[in-house]
C-alpha positions as CSV (number, residue, x, y, z in Angstrom):
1,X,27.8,8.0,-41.2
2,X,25.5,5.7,-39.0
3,X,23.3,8.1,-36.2
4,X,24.3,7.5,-32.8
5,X,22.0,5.9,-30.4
6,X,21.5,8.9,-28.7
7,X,21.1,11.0,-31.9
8,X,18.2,8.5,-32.4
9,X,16.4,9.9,-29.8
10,X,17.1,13.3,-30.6
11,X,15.5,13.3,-34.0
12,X,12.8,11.1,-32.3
13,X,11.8,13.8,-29.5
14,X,12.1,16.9,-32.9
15,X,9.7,15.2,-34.8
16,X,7.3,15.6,-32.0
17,X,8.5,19.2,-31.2
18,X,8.1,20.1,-35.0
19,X,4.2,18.2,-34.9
20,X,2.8,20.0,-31.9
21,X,4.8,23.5,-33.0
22,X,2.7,23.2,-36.2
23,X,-0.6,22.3,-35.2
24,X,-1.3,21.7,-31.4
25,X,-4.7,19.6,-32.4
26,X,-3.2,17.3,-34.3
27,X,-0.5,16.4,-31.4
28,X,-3.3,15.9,-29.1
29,X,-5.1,13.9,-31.7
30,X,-2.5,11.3,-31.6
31,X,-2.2,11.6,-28.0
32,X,-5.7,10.6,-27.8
33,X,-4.9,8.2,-29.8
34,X,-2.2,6.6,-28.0
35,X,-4.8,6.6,-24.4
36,X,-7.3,4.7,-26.7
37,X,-4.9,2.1,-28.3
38,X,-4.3,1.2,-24.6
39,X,-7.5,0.9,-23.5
40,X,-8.1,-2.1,-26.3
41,X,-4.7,-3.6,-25.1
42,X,-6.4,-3.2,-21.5
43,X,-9.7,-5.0,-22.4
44,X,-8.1,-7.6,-24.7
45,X,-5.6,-8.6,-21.8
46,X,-8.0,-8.6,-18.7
47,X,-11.0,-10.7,-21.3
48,X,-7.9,-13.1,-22.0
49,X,-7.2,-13.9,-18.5
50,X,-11.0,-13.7,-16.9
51,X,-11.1,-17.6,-17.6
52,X,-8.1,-18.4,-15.8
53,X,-9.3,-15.7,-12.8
54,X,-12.3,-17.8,-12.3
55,X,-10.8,-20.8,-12.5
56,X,-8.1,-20.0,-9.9
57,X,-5.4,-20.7,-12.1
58,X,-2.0,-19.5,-11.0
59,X,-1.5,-18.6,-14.6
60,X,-3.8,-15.5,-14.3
61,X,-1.4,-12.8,-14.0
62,X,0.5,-14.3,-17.0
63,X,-1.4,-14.5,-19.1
64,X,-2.5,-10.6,-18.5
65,X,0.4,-9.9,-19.1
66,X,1.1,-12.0,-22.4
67,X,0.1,-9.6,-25.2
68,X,0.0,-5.5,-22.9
69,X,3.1,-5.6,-25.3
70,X,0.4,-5.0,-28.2
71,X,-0.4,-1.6,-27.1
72,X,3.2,-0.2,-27.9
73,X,2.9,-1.3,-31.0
74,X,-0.1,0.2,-31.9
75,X,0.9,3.4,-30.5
76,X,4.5,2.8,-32.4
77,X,3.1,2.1,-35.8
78,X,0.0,3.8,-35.3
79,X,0.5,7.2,-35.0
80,X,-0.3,7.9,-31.2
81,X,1.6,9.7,-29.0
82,X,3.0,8.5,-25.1
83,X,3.2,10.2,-22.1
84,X,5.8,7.8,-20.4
85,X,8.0,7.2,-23.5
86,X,8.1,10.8,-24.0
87,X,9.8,11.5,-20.7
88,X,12.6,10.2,-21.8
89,X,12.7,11.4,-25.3
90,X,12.6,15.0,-24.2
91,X,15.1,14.6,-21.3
92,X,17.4,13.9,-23.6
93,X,17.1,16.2,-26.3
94,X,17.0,18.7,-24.0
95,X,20.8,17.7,-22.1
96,X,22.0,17.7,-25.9
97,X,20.6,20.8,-26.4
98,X,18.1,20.5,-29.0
99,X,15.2,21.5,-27.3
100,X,14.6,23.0,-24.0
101,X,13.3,22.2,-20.4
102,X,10.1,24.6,-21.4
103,X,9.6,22.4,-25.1
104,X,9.7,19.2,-22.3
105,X,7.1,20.6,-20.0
106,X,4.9,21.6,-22.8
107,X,5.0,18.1,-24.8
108,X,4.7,16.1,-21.7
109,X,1.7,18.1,-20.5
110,X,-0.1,17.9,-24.1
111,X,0.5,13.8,-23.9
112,X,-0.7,13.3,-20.7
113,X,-3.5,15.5,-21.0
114,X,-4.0,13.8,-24.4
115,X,-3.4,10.2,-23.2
116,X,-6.0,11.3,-20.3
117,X,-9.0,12.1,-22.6
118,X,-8.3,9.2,-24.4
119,X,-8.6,6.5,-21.8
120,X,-12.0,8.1,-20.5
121,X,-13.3,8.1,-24.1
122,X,-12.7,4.7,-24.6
123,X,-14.1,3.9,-21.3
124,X,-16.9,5.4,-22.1
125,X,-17.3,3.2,-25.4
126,X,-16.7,0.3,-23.2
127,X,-19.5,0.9,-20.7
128,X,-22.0,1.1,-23.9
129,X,-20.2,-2.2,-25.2
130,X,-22.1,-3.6,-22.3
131,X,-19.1,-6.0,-21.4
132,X,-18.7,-5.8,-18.2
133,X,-22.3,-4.4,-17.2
134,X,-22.4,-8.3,-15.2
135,X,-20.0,-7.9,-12.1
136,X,-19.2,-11.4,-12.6
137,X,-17.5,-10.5,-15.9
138,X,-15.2,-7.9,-14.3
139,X,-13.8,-9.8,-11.5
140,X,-10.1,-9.9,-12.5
141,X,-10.4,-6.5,-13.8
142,X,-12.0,-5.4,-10.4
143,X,-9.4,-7.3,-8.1
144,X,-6.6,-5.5,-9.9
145,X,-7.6,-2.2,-9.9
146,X,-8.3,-2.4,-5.9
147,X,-5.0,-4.1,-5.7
148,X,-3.0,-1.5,-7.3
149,X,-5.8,1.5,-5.4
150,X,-4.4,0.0,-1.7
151,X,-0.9,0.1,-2.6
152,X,1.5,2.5,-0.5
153,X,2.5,5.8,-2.0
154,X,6.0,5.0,-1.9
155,X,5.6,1.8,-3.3
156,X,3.8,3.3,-6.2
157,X,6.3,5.7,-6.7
158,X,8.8,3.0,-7.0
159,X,7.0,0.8,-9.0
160,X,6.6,3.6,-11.5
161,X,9.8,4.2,-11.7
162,X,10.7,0.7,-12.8
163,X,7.8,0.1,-14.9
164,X,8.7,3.3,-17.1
165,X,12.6,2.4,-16.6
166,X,11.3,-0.7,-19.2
167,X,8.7,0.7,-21.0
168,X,11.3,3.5,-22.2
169,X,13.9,0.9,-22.9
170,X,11.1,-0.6,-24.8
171,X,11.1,2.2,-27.1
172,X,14.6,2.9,-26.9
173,X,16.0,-0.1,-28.0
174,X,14.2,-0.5,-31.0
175,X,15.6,2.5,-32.4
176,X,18.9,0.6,-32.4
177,X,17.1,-2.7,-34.1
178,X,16.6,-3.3,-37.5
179,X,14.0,-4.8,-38.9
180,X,10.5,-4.1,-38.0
181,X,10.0,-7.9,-36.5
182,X,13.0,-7.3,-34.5
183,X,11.6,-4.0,-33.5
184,X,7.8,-5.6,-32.8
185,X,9.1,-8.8,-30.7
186,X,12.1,-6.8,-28.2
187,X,8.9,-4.2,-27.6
188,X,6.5,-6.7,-26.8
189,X,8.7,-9.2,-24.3
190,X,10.1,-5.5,-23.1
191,X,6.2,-4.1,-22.0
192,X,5.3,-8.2,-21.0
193,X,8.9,-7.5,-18.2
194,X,7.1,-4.9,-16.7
195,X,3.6,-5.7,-16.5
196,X,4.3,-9.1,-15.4
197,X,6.2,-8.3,-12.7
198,X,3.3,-5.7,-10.9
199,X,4.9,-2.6,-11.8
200,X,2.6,0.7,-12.2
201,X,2.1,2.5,-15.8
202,X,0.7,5.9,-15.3
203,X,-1.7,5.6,-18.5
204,X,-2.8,1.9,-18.1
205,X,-3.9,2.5,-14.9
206,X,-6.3,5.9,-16.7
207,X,-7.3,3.3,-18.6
208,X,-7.8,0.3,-16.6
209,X,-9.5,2.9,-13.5
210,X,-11.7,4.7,-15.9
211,X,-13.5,1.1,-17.3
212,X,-13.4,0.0,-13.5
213,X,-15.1,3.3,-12.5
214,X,-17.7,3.6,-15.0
215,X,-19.0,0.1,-15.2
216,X,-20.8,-1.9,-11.9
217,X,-17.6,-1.8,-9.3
218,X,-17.2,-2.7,-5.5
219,X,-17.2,0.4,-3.3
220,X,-13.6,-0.1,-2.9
221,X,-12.9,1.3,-6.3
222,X,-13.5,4.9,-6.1
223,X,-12.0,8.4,-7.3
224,X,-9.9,9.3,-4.1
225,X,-8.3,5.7,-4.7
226,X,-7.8,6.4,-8.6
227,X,-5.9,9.1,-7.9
228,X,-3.8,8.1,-4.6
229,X,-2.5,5.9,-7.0
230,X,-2.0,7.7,-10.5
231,X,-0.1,10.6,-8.6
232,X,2.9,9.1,-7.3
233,X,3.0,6.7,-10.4
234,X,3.1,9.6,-13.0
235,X,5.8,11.0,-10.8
236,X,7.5,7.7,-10.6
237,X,7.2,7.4,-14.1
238,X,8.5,10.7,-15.0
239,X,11.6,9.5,-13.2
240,X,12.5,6.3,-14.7
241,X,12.2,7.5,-17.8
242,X,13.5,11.2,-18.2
243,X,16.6,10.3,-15.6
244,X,16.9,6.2,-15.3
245,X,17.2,6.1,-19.2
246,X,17.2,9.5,-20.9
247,X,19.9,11.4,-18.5
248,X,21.8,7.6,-18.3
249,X,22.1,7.0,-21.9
250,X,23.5,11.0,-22.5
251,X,25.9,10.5,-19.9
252,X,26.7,6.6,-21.2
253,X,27.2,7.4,-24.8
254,X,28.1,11.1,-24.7
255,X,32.1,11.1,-23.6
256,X,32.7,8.5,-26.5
257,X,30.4,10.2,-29.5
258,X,31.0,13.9,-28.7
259,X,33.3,14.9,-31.4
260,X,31.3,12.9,-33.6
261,X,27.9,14.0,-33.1
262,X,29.4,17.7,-33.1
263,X,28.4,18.9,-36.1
264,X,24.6,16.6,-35.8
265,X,23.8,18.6,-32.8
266,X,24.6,21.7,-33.5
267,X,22.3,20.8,-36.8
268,X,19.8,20.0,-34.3
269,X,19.7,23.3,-32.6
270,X,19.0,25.2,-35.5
271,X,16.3,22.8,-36.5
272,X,15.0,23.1,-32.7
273,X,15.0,27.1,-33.2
């Protein structure tokens, strides 16, 4: 019998449970992981578009955009674990009953945490790199970091909840494609939606503040201003993906697969116990 979309995500959000129940050090390995793997998307993106930055090019933000999608993948197919993608993983398993509110709290905290040490190690890696230890090198980079530090709080908070409304279905709709090119291309124009259109990703913006932070930066970019905006983001983020796509798709696909999936989520429960 073919698994149900939602059943998908189910076994997706146990396999986490059943890694961070066995060794908690390992989890937040990958986690790590995951915050590093975005930092190179980070640097590889705002390099790209420098150029077109200093040339005044109204293709800048474009091309920032073009290949954020890469980060995903990595984390995907390279063993790291998300904060945002998480949110909705765990929202639904635990509506279906396979884990609970207190398994959600605990892997979302471990990620973010994770995702967190991640981005300032790699920050830290860049600063010795000595990229950006020219302030002329880091003007893009600079410009978007104040923009997104001078945003409102309630714009943030939206924009987080949109940009994690994509970057779950990003995860969420692969599950449903075969084929890994399938998978790789729908996840890169997916995370390429949300970036180009300015919305705000909790654990890019660890990334992209902690580089702007440590290397030579304007005095607009400062702590306070790192955090005014990663606050209402990670909250806006938490909604989009645990209610805007995980309590969405339980309440989409549940009335039509409940007798079938039955017997799979009672199977489930045990496993979660």
């Amino acid at each position: 019998m073919e698994i149900q979309p939602v059943d998908k995500a189910i076994q997706y959000a146990l396999k986490k449970k059943a890694v961070i129940d066995e060794s908690f050090l390992q989890y937040f390995t990958k986690a790590i992981l995951a915050g590093i793997y975005i930092g190179f998307a980070i640097i590889i993106c705002y390099k790209l578009a420098q150029p077109f930055w200093d040339a005044h090019s109204p293709a800048t933000y474009m091309i920032t955009s073009l290949f954020f999608g890469i980060a995903l993948v990595l984390i995907s197919y390279g063993g790291g674990e998300l904060f945002t993608g998480n949110t909705m993983a765990f929202a639904m398993s635990t509506l279906k009953g396979a884990t609970t509110w207190k398994d959600a709290l605990y892997n979302w905290a471990a990620t973010y945490f994770g995702n967190l040490v991640g981005a300032l190690f790699f920050a830290v890696l860049i600063y010795y790199t000595g990229l950006y230890h020219l302030p002329e090198k880091s003007t893009w980079l600079m410009e978007m970091a104040n923009v997104k530090m001078s945003a409102t709080t309630s714009e943030l908070f939206v924009k987080g909840i949109l940009c994690n409304w994509l970057v779950c279905l990003a995860i969420w709709l692969p599950m449903n494609i075969r084929g890994d090119v399938g998978k790789i291309l729908t996840t890169i124009l997916i995370v390429f939606g949300f970036m180009v259109s300015g919305y705000e990703h909790s654990i890019a913006n660890m990334s992209l503040f902690s580089i702007a932070l440590i290397v030579p930066h304007p005095n607009t970019i400062t702590l306070y201003s790192a955090l005014h905006n990663i606050i209402p983001v990670t909250l806006g983020n938490i909604v989009g993906g645990a209610f805007f796509v995980g309590v969405l798709n339980v309440y989409i696909f549940s009335d039509k697969k409940r007798k079938k999936n039955k017997h799979l989520t009672f199977q489930q429960k045990r496993i979660a116990k």
